[in-house]
C-alpha positions as CSV (number, residue, x, y, z in Angstrom):
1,X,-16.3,43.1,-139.6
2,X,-16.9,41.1,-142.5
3,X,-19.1,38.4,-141.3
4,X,-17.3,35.4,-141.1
5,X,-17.5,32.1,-139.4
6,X,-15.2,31.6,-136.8
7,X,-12.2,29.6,-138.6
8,X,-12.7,25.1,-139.0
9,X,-10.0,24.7,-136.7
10,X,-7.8,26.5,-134.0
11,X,-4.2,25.3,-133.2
12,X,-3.5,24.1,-129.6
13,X,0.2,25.9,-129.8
14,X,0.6,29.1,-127.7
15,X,2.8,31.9,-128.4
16,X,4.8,30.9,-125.4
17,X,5.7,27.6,-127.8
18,X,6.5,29.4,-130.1
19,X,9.1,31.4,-128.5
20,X,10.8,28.3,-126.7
21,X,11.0,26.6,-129.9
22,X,12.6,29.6,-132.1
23,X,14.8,30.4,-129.3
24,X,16.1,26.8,-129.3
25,X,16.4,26.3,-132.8
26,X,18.1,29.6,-133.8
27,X,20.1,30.6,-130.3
28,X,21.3,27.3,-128.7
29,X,19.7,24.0,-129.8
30,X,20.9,22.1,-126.7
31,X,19.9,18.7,-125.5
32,X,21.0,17.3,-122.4
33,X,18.3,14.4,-121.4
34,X,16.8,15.6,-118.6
35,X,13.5,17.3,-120.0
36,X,12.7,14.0,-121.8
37,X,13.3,11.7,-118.7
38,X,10.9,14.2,-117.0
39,X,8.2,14.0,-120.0
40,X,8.6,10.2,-119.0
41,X,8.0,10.5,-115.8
42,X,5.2,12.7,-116.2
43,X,3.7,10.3,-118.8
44,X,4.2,7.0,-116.6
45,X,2.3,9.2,-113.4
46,X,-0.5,9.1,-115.7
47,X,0.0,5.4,-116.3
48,X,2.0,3.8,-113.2
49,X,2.5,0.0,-114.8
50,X,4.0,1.5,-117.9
51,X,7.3,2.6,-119.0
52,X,7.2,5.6,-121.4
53,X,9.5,6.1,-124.4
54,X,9.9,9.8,-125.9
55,X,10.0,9.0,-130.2
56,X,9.7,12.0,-132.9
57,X,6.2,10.9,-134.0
58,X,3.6,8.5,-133.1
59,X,4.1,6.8,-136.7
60,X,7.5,6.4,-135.7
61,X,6.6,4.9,-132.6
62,X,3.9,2.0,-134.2
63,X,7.4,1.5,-136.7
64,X,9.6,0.3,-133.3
65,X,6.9,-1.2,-131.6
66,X,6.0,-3.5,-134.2
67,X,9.5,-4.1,-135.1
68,X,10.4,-5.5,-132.1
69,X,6.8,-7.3,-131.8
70,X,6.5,-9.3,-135.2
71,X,8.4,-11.2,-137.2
72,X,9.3,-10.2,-140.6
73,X,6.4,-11.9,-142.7
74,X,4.0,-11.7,-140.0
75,X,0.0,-10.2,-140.6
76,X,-0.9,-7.3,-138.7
77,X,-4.6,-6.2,-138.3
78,X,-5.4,-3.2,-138.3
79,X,-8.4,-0.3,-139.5
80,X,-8.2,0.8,-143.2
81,X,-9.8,4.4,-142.1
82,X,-6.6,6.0,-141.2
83,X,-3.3,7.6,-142.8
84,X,-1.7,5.8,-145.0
85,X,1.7,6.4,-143.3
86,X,0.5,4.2,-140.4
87,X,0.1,1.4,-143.2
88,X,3.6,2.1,-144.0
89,X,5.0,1.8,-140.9
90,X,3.3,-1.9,-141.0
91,X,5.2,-2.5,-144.0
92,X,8.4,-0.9,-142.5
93,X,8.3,-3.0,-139.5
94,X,7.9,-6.2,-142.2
95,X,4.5,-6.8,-141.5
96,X,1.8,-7.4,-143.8
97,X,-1.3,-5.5,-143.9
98,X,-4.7,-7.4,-143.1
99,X,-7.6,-4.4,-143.1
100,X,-10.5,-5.3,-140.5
101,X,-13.1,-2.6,-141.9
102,X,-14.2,-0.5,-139.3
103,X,-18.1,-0.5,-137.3
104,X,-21.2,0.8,-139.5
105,X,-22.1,3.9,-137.9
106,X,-20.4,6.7,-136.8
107,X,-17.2,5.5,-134.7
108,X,-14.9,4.8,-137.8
109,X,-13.4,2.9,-135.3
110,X,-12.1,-1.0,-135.9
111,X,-14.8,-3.9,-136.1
112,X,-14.2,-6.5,-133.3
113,X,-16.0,-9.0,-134.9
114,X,-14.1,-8.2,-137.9
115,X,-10.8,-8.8,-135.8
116,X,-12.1,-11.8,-135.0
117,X,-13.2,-12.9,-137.9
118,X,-9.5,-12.7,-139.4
119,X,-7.7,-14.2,-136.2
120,X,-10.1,-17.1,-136.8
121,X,-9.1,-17.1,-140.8
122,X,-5.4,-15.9,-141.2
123,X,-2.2,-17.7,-140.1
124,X,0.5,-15.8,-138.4
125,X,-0.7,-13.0,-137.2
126,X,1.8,-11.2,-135.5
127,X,-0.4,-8.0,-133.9
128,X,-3.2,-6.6,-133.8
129,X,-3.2,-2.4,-134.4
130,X,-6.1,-0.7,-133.0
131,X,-6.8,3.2,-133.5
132,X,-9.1,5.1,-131.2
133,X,-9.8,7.2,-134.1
134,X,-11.3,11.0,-133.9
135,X,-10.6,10.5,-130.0
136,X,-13.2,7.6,-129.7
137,X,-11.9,5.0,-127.4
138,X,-13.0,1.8,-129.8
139,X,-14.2,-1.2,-128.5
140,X,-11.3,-2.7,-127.5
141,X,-11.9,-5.5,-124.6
142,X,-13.3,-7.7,-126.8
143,X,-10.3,-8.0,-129.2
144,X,-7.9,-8.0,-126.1
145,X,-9.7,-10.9,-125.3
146,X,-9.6,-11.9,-128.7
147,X,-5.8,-11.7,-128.6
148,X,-4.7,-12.9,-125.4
149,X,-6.8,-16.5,-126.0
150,X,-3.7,-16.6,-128.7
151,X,-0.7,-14.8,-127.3
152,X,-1.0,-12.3,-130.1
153,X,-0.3,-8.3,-128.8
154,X,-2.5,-5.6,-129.5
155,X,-1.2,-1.8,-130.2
156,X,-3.2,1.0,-129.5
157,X,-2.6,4.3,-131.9
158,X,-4.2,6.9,-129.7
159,X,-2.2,9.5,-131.6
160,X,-5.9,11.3,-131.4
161,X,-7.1,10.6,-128.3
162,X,-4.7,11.6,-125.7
163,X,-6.9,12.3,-122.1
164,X,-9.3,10.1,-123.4
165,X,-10.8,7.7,-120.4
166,X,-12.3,4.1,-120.4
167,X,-13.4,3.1,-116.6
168,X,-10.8,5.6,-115.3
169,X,-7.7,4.0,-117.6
170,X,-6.4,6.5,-120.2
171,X,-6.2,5.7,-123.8
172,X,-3.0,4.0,-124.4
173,X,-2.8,2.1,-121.9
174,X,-5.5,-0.3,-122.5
175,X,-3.5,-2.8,-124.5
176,X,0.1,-3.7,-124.9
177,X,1.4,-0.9,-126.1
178,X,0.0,2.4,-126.3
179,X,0.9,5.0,-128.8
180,X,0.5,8.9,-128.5
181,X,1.2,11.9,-130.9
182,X,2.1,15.4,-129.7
183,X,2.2,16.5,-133.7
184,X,0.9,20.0,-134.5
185,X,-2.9,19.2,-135.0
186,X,-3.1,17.2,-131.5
187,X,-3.9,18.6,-128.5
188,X,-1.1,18.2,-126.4
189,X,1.6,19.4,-129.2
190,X,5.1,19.8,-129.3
191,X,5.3,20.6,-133.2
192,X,6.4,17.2,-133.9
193,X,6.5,14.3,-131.1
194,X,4.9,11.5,-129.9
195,X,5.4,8.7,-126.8
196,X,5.2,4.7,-126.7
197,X,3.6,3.3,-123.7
198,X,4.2,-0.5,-122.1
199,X,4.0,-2.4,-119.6
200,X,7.2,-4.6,-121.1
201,X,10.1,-3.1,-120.0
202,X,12.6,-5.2,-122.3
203,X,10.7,-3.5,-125.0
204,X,10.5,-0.1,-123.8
205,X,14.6,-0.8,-123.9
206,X,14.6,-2.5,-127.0
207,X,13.2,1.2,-128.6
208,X,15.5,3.4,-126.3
209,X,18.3,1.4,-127.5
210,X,17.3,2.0,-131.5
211,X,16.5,6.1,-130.7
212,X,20.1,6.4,-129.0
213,X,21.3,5.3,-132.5
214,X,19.3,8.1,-134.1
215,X,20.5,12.0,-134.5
216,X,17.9,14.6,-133.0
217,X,15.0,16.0,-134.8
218,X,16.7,18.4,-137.1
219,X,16.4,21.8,-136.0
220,X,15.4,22.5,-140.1
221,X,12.5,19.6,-139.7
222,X,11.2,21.6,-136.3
223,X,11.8,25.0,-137.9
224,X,9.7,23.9,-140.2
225,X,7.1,22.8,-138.4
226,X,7.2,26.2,-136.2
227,X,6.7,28.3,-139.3
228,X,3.4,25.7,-140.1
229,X,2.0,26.8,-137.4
230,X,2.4,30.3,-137.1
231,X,1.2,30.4,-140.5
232,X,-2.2,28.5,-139.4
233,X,-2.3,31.0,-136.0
234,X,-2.4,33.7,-138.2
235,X,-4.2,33.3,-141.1
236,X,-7.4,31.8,-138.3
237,X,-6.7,35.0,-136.1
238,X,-10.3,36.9,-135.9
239,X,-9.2,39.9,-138.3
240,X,-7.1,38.2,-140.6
241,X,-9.6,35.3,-141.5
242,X,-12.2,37.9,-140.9
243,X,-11.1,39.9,-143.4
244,X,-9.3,37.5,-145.9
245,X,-8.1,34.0,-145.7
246,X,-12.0,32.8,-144.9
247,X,-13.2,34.5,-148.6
248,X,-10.4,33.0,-150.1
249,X,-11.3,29.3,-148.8
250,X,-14.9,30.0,-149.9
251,X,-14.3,31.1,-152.7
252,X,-12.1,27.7,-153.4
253,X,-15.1,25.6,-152.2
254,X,-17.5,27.1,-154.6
255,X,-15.4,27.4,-157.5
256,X,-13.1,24.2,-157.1
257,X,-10.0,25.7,-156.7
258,X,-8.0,22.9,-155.0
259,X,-4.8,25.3,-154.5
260,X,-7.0,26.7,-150.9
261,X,-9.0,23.3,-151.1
262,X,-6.3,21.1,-150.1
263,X,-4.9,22.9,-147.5
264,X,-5.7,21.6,-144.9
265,X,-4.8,18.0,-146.1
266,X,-2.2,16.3,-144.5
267,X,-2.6,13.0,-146.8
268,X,-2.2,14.3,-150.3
269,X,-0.2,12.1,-152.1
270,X,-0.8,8.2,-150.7
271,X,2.0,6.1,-151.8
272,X,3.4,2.9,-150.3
273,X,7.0,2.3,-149.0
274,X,8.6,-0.8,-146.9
275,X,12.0,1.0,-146.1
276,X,11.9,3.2,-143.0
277,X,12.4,6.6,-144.2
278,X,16.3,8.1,-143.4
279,X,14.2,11.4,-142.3
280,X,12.2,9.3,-139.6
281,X,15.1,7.8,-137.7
282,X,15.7,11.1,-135.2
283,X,14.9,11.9,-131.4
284,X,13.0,14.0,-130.1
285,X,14.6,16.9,-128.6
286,X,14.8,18.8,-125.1
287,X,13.2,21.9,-125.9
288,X,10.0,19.5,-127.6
289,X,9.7,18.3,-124.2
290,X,9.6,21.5,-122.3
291,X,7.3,22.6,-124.5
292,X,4.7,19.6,-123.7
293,X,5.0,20.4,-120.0
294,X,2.7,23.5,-119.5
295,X,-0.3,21.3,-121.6
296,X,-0.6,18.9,-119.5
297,X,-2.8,21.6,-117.4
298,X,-5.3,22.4,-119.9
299,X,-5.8,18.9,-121.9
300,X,-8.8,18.1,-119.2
301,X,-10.7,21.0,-119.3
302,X,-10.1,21.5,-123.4
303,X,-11.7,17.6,-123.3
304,X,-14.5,18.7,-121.3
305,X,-15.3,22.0,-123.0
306,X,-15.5,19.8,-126.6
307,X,-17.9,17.2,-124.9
308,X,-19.7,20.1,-124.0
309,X,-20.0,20.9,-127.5
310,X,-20.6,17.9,-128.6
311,X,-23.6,17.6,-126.6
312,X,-25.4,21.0,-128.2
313,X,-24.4,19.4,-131.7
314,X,-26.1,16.0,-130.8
315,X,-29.0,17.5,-129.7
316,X,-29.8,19.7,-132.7
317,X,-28.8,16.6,-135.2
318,X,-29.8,13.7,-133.5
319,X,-33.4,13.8,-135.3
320,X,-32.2,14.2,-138.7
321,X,-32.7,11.8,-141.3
322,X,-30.1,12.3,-143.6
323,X,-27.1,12.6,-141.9
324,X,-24.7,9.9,-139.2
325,X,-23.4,11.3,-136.4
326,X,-21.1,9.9,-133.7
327,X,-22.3,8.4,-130.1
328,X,-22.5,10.4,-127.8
329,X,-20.2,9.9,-124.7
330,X,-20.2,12.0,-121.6
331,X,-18.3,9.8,-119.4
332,X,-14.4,10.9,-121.7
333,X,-14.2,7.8,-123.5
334,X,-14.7,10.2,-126.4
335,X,-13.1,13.8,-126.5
336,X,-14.0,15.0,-130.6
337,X,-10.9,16.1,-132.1
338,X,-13.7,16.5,-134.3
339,X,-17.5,16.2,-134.4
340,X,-16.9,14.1,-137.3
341,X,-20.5,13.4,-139.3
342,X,-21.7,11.6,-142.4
343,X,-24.0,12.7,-145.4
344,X,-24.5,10.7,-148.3
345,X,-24.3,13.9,-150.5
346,X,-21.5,15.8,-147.8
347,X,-20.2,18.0,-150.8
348,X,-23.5,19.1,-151.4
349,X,-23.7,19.8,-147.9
350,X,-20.6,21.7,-147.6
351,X,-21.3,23.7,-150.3
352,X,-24.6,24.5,-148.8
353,X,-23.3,25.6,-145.7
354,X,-20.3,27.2,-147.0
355,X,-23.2,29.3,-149.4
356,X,-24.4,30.2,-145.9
357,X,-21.0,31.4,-144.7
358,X,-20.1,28.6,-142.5
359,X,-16.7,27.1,-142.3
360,X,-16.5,23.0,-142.3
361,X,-13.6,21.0,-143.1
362,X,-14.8,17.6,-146.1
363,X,-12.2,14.6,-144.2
364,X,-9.4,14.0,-145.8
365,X,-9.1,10.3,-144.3
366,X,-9.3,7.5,-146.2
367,X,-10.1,4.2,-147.4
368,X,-6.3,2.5,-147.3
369,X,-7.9,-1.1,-148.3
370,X,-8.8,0.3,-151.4
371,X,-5.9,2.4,-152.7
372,X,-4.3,2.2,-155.6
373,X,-0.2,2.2,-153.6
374,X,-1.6,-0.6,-151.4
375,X,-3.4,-2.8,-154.2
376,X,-1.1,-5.8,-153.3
377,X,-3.1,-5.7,-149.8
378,X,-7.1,-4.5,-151.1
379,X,-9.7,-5.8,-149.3
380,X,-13.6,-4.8,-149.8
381,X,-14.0,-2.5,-146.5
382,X,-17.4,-1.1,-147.5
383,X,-18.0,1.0,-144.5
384,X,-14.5,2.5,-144.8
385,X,-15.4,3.3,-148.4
386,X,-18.7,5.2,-147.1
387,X,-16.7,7.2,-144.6
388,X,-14.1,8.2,-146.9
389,X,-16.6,9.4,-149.2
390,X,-19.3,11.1,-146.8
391,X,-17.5,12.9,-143.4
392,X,-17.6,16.3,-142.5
393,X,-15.6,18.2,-139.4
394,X,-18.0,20.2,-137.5
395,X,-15.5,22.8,-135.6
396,X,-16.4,22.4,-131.9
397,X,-12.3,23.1,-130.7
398,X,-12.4,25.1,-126.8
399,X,-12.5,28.2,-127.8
400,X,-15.2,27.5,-130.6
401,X,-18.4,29.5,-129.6
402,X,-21.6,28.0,-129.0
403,X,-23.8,30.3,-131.2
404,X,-21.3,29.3,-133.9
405,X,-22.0,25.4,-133.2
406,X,-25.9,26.5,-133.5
407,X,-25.2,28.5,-136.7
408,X,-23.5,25.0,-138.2
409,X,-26.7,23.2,-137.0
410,X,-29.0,25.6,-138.6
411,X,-27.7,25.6,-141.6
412,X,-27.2,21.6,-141.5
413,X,-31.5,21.5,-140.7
414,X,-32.2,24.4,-143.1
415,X,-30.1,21.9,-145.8
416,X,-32.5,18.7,-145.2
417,X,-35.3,20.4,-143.9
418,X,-35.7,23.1,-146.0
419,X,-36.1,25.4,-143.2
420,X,-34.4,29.1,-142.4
């Protein structure tokens, strides 16, 4: 009607969700077991040497698993592109922060020889902490190599790459521990969730015995989460972003009005902490569970229908001079929660292509090694600095049309070309 973009981003949630979850939490917020022993189950089909553990977030999850991995004091490795609450978790746990800066290019994935580089250097490394980030698989055989030459476990966070593939083995299950998120920007979501894979079973105990301590997810956290995303399903329906919510976030963009800006920031205040928050310690409940179970479905074909997409972008950007863009991989050892590029000048970009009424999402990821709340821990990561300051989401979710992904690329050639 009004000639806007289809919306940045879709949500994975269904109305179905939405009506388990309100049920639950205003009629009868019951919790008997069963569903999570069956989200288990299903989870250790996919994996058959690992035990599954349901937790309330994948953060959550990298908190227990290191806490029963290292010993207070101990170094963990891990990327400095990521959220800075999976730094905290390190400090949590009683680790101590070492950032590996991640490849050059566009993977923003962790720097094997990096890894190695600091297993060589440090004393007392307790773990390394790997992240698959963007749903990139990241070159992980050589730092499991790496790692077992010195007894020295290695955690995957594949808290974005759930159904992502390496030789037929899913991400998260790679390593020692694997760790998924089913948060509300995943794919597979449950609102708020996550899952710790291993192949140890006396630590798969060691974190069921610490979640039986824990009360379930508050049905005021969940409700809270449930309103989130109806509010993001509604304002990105066709006729409502059509005819509102899109002019308002361009109108932001052009005129610097963080208020819409920021919105869709979910790391907007970085601080450290080293005591595990109160809020944290919960379980997840039955009705998150039953929620999950219908996904599991739909995850492959959503995977391929983004590669698909992926593809189209590659091949109109792949020539351009100006910009990075990730590797291309066919085979689902990559499934692009985003189609995540780099331009040296990315908010000239956006503004360019937001002038030309397309809708792109400036990362809100950054450079942890050099914040200000983790100081105490800096190290000079320079190609984490570059992606912090120069990535851009592409949309390219299932539903996202192709003539939309070829408006994004025109305007992203007409920007360095000078072309219409």
């Amino acid at each position: 009607m009004f000639n806007a973009p289809q919306p940045r981003s879709r949500l994975y949630t269904t109305w179905q969700a939405y009506a388990k979850g309100l049920q639950a939490v205003m009629f009868g917020y019951k919790h008997d077991g069963v569903s999570i022993v069956k989200l288990e189950q299903t989870l250790e089909s996919i994996a058959p040497e690992y035990h599954a553990v349901a937790v309330p977030m994948a953060r959550v999850g990298i908190y227990l698993a290191l806490k029963h991995l290292i010993r207070p004091g101990q170094k963990v490795i891990l990327s400095p592109y990521t959220i800075t609450d999976v730094v905290n978790m390190v400090l949590c746990a009683g680790g101590v922060p070492v950032f590996a800066d991640i490849e050059e290019g566009g993977s923003y994935n962790i720097n094997a020889n990096k890894v190695e580089e600091l297993l060589n250097s440090e004393n007392d490394v307790g773990a390394v902490l790997v992240t698959h980030f963007y749903g990139l698989i990241c070159n992980i055989e050589p730092i499991i190599n790496a790692c077992k030459q010195r007894g020295i476990p290695v955690i995957e966070d594949a808290a974005q790459a759930f159904g992502a593939t390496l030789d037929g083995k899913p991400a998260g299950t790679l390593a020692d521990v694997g760790i998924y998120s089913f948060g509300l920007l995943k794919t597979v979501t449950s609102f708020l969730g996550g899952a710790v894979l291993t192949k140890d079973r006396e630590l798969a105990d060691s974190i069921r015995k610490d979640l039986q301590q824990w009360p379930l997810t508050p049905r005021k956290s969940l409700l809270k989460k449930i309103f989130a995303g109806i509010t993001l399903d509604t304002a990105t329906m066709p006729f409502v972003f059509d005819a509102a919510v899109y002019w308002m976030f361009r109108y932001a963009l052009l005129h610097d009005r963080k208020f819409f800006k920021n919105k869709l920031d979910t790391d907007s205040n970085p601080v450290s902490f080293a005591t595990f928050p109160a809020k944290y310690a919960t379980r997840m409940s039955s009705v998150q569970a039953e929620i999950i179970f219908p996904q599991f479905a739909n995850y492959e074909a959503d995977t391929k229908a983004r590669i698909a997409k992926a593809k189209i972008y590659n091949d109109g950007l792949a020539d351009l001079p100006g910009i990075v863009i990730p590797p291309l991989r066919m085979d689902g050892s990559h499934l692009y929660l985003y189609y995540s590029i780099q331009a040296e000048d990315r908010d000239a970009l956006a503004r360019f292509m937001t002038e030309r009424l397309r809708d792109v999402q400036i990362s809100h990821h950054r450079n942890c090694a050099g914040l200000p709340c983790f100081s105490e821990f800096y190290r000079d990561c320079p190609n984490a600095e570059k992606a912090a300051q120069r990535v851009i989401y592409l949309p390219l979710y299932p539903n996202y049309k192709e003539s939309q992904v070829a408006a994004n690329i025109e305007a992203i050639r007409a920007y360095y070309l000078g072309s219409d």
